[in-house]
Structures are given as C-alpha cells and as structure tokens.
C-alpha positions in Angstrom: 163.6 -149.1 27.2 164.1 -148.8 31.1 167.5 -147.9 32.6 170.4 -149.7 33.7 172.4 -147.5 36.0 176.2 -149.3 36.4 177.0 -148.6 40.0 179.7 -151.5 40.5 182.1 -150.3 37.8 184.0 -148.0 39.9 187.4 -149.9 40.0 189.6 -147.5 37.3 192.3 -147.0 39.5 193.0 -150.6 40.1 192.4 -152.0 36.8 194.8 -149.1 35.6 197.6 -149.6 37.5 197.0 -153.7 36.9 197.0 -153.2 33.0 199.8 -150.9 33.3 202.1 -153.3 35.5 200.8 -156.3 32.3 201.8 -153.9 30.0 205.4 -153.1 31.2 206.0 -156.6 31.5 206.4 -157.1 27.8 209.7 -154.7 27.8 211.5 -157.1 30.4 209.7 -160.7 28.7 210.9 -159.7 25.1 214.4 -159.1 26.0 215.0 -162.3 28.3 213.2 -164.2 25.6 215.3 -162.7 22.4 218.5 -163.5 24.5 217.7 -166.9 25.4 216.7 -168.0 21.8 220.4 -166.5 20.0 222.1 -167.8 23.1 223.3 -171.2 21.6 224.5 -172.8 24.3 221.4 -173.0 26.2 219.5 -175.9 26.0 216.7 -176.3 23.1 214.1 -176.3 25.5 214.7 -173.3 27.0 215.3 -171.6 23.4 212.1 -172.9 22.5 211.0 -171.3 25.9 212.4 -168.1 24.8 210.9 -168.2 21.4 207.6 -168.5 23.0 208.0 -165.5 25.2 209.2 -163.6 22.1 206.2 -163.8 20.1 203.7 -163.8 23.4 205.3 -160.5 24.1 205.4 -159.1 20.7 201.4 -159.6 20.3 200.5 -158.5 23.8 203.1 -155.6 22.7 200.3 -155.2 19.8 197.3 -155.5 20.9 197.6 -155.1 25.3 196.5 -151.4 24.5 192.9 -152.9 24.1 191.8 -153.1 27.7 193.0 -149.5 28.3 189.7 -148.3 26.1 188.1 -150.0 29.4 188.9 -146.7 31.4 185.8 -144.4 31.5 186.2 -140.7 33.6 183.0 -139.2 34.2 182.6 -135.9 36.0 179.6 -134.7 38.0 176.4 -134.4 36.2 177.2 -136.7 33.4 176.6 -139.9 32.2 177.6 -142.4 29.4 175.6 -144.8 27.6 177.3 -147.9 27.1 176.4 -150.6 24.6 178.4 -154.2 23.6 178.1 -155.0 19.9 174.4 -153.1 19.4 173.2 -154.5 22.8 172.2 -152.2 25.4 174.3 -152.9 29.0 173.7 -150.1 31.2 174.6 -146.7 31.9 177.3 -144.9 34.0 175.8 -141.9 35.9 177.8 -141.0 38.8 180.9 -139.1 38.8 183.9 -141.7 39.5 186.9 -143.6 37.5 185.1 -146.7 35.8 186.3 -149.7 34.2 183.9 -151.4 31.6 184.2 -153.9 28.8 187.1 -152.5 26.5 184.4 -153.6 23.4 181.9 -151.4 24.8 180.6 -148.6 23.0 179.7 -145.1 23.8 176.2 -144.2 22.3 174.8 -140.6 22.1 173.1 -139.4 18.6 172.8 -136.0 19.6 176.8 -135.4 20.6 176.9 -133.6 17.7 173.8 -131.2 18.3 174.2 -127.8 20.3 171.0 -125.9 21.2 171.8 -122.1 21.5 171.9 -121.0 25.1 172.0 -124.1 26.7 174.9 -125.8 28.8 175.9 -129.0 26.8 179.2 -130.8 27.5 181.9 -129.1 25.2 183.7 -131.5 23.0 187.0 -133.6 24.1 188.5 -132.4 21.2 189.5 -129.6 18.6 187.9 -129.2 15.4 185.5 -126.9 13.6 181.9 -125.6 13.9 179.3 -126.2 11.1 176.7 -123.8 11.7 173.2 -125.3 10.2 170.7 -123.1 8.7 167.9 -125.5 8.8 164.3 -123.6 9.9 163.3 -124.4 12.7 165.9 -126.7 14.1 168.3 -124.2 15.6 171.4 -126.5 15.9 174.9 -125.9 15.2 177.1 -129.1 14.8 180.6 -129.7 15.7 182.9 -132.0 13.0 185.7 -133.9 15.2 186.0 -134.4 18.7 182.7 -135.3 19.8 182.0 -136.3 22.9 179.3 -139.1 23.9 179.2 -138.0 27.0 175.1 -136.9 28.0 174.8 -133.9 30.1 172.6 -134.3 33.2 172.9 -130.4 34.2 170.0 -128.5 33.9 169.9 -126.6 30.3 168.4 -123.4 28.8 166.6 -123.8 25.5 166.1 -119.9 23.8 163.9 -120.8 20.7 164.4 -118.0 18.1 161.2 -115.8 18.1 158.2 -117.2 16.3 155.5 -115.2 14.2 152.1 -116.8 15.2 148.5 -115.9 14.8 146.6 -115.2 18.3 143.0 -116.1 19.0 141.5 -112.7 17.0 143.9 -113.5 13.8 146.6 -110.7 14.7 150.3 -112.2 14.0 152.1 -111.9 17.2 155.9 -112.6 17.7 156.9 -114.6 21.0 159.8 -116.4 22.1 160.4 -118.7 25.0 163.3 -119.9 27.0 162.8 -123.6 28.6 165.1 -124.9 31.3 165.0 -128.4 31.1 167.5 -131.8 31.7 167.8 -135.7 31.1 166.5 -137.6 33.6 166.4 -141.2 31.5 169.6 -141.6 29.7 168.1 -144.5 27.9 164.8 -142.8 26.8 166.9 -140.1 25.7 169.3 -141.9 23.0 167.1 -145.7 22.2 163.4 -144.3 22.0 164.2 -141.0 19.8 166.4 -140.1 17.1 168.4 -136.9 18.3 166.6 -135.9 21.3 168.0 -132.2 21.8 166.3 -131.6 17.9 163.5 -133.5 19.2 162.7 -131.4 22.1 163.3 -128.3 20.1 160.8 -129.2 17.8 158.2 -130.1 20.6 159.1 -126.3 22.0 158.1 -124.8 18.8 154.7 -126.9 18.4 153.6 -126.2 21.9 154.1 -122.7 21.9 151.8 -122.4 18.7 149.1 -124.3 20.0 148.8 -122.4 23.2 149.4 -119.1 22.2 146.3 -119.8 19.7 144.3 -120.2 22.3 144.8 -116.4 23.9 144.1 -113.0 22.5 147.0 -110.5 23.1 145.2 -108.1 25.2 142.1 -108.6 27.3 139.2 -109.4 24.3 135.2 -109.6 25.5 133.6 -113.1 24.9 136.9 -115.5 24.9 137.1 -118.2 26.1 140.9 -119.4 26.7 140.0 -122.2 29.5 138.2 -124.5 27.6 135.3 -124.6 29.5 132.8 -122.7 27.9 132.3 -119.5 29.8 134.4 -116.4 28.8 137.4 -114.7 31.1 139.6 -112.6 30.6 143.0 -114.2 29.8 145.5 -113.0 27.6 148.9 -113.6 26.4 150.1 -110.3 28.1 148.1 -110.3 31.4 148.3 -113.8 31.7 151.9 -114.9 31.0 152.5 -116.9 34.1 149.1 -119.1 33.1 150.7 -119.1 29.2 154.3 -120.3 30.5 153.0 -123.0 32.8 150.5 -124.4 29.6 153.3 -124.3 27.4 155.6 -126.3 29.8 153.0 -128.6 30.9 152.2 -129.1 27.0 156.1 -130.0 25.7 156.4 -131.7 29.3 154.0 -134.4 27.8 155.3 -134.4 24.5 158.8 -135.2 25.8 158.3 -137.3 28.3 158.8 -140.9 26.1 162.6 -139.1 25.1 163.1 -139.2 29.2 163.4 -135.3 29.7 161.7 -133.3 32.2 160.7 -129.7 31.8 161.5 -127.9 34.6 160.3 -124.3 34.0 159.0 -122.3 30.7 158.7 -118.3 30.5 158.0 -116.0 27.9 161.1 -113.8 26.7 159.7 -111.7 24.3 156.4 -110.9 23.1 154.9 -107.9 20.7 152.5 -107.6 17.7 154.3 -108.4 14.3 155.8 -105.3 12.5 153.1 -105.6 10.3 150.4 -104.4 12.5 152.6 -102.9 15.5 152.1 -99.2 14.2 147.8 -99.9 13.8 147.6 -101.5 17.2 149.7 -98.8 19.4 147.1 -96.1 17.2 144.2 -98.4 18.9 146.3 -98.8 22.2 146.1 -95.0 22.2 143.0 -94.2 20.8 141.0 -96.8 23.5 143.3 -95.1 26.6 141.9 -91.6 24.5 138.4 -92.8 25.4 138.9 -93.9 28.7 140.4 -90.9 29.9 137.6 -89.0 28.3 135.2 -91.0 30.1 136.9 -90.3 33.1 136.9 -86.6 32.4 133.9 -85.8 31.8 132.1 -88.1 34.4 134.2 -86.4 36.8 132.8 -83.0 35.0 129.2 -83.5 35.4 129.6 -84.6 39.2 131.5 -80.9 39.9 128.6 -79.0 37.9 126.0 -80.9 39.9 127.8 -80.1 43.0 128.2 -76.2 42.0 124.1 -76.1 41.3 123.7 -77.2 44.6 125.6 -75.1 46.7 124.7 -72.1 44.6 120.7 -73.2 45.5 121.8 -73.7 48.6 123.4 -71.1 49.7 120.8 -68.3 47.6 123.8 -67.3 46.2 122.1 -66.3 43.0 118.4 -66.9 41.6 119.1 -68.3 38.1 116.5 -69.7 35.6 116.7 -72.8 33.3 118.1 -70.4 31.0 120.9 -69.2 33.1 121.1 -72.9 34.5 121.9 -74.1 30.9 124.5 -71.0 29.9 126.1 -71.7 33.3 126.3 -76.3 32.9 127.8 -75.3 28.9 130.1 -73.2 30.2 131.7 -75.0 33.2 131.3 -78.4 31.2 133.8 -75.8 28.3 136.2 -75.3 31.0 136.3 -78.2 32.5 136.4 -80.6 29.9 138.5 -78.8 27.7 142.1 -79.6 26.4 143.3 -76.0 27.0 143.1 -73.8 30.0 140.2 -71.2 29.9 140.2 -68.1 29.3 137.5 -65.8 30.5 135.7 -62.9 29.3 135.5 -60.7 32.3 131.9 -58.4 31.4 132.2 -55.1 33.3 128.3 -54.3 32.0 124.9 -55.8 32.8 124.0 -58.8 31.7 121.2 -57.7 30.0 
C-alpha cells in the first residue's frame, strides 16, 4: 500500500462560506415559493413555479447538511486517512482547513487503543475509559468520542517490566521505554490490524530475544556478538549496545506497519525477587575476594620491602627462624580485620 498524501484539498474556507451562503438560501426560496403557490391570483405558471421552489427547498432544507461533513480541520502533526466507499483516496497530512468528498470516510483501527506513556491524540469527545486487562497488550480503550485522527508526534512506549531468562538461566526483570512515530499513514492502518497493539507486541518479542543473548554481569566464555569468540558484554555494562539491538530489532519488525523507531533505552533492570537476595550474597562475597586479593598482595610487597631494608641497613642479624616469626607476624598485622595489638617484651628473647 504506498501513500497518497492530499495536498490540493486546502479550500475549507471557501467551500464553507459557499455551502453556507446555499444553505441560507433555502429560508428566503421556501417562503417566496409558499406565497406564490396560495397566492391565487397569480398566474398557474408561476404557482407551479412556486410549488417547485417549495419542494426544491424543503429537500435541500433536508439533506444540504451533507456537503458540510466535507470540512476536515487538521492541526500540526496529524493526519487523516481518507477512504470512499472501502476504496483508499489519499491522505491529509499537513495542518490546514480541507474540503474532501462529504462520502468520504475517516479510517483508523487503532483510535480506540492508548499505549501508557505515550502522546496520542485525545478523543473529540466525552465518554468513558475501559481499562483492558489483557497480558501483554497494555492498552486501555476509550467507548465514544473517538477520534480517527493518526498522530504523527513522536510517542513514548513504557512496556510494563518483563521477567526474562538471561544467557546463564538467571530470571532477570527489565523494562524499556521506545520513542517512536508514523511515518506511513497508509502502512499504519491498510497493512496491519491495530498498529499501536502491533508494535507493542513487537517491543515485548524483541526485548526477550536480545536480552537472551547477554549475561547480567560480565560472565567468562560468552559470546553475545555472534561471532564466535567471547567478550565481555552484559546487560548492565553494556546497555547502550542492548538498547540499540533492541531498537534495531523491533525497527525491522515494524517497518511493513510504516513506523520508525527512533530511540530504545533500558528503564529498569534487576535480578527477579527470586534470586535478588542469592546474587547480592555472590555480589558481596566476589568483591570479598577481590579486596582480599588486593590486601594481601599489597602485604607480601611491604614484608619484602621491610626484609630488605632491615638487610640493608644491618639493622638486625636475623635467621630463617626469626625471618619466618617476623613475615607471620607482619602478614597478622597487616592483613588482619582488626587493629593490632602488641605485646611489648621487656625481657630477652631468649
């Protein structure tokens, strides 16, 4: 389905002010008719003249409302799909006062649909809000007053968290918010159903399949490229690489409903309740061992240095014996949780 874009509709005003004159001409047509056909001295062709006019201006009384339904307002970023008796004619895009077919017929299947977050044209009218329920759709529809107008503003999309499995099996919870717009009006409504449900649904699916592909912290032999050879990507040091994979992935997906997807970042992301408490222990007990590391390499580097200097400087003549009492002892204090305490020996060592 390619786009017709009505640029030459722009005459409103005029055809306003034309109908409206036609209109108003009824009032003065009845009334000079109606008093020409009781007058019965006029002639019987004029009465017949007047009977006429009558009945003309009692139907167009009737029915010259009609071409009134021809009047289409769009404001700026909007656009209306127009079709004549199930045939496609073209779409109004541009802000403006338009005048179209009165029999035309404004098509949008997904008037009815508001994603959560996101800047959809508010309804012409009043009514009430149906919220549904359904999983995964995330819609709530509005009963009277809908308007077919399509939005062409740029929208934010804020999917409800999802619960998925990463690469090592741990559930993880993540949720995304996708700014996106129409760009094909006629994509949008002719080659999908409901194409705000549509994309919702595409948003779901393509944040699953990517965020299977990632560990949530940095995991040894992983490969999230595809490639073959293992790096070090991961849904929490990585998230700019994540966002742009899920974006280009529902960009694809979306592209035959005429929407583009203009950005896609990561809102929220932890490990599900489940395991939360089990992983901060491991988050802990790995930064534990680290600092340990740290600790005591740091250690063994300050008694190396304190053998030295006391060798070099003759300080004191100590044996492998007093070497080893002296290494345990510093490696005590300095590696130790606690401050020391020391035992000062006023005697002989011996």
């Amino acid at each position: 389905m390619k786009e017709i874009v009505l640029n030459n509709k722009k005459n409103g005003g005029v055809m306003l002010v034309l109908w409206a004159v036609l209109y108003l001409a009824v009032i003065p047509m009845i009334i000079w008719g109606g008093m020409t056909f009781d007058d019965e001295t006029a002639a019987n062709a004029m009465r017949v003249v007047g009977m006429a006019l009558t009945i003309i201006g009692t139907i167009w009384a009737a029915i010259g409302w009609i071409p009134f339904l021809g009047l289409k307002i769009l404001k700026p970023k909007e656009a209306l799909v127009l079709t004549l008796f199930g045939k496609y004619v073209g779409t109004l895009k541009e802000e403006g006062f338009y005048y179209v077919n009165p029999f035309c017929t404004a098509v949008n299947p997904a008037a009815s649909t508001k994603l959560r977050q996101s800047g959809d044209v508010a309804g012409a009218g009043a009514g009430f809000a149906l919220a549904a329920s359904e999983a995964g759709t995330k819609t709530e529809v509005s009963v009277s007053g809908v308007n077919k107008r399509i939005s062409l503003k740029i929208m934010t999309l804020n999917n409800n968290r999802q619960k998925i499995n990463d690469c090592l099996g741990n559930p993880v919870e993540i949720g995304i918010a996708v700014m996106w717009q129409v760009t094909d009006t006629a994509k949008a409504v002719f080659n999908v159903d409901n194409y705000k449900e549509y994309l919702s649904l595409q948003c779901d699916s393509a944040l699953r399949n990517v965020v299977r592909l990632y560990p949530y912290d940095v995991a040894p032999n992983v490969d999230t490229t595809g490639d073959g050879v293992a790096d070090d990507g991961s849904l929490r040091g990585s998230s700019e690489v994540v966002a742009a994979r899920i974006r280009d992935e529902i960009q694809q997906k979306v592209q035959e409903a005429g929407i583009e997807i203009l950005e896609a970042r990561i809102t929220y992301l932890a490990y599900a309740p489940e395991i939360a408490a089990v992983m901060l222990q491991r988050q802990q007990a790995s930064a534990i061992v680290d600092a340990r590391k740290m600790i005591v390499d740091g250690a063994v580097g300050m008694v190396e240095m304190a053998l030295d200097r006391l060798n070099e400087k003759q300080v004191v003549d100590l044996d492998e014996e007093r070497k080893a009492a002296m290494v345990s002892n510093l490696l005590v204090v300095l590696c130790g949780n606690r401050d020391a305490q020391p035992v000062v020996n006023s005697g002989s060592l011996y």
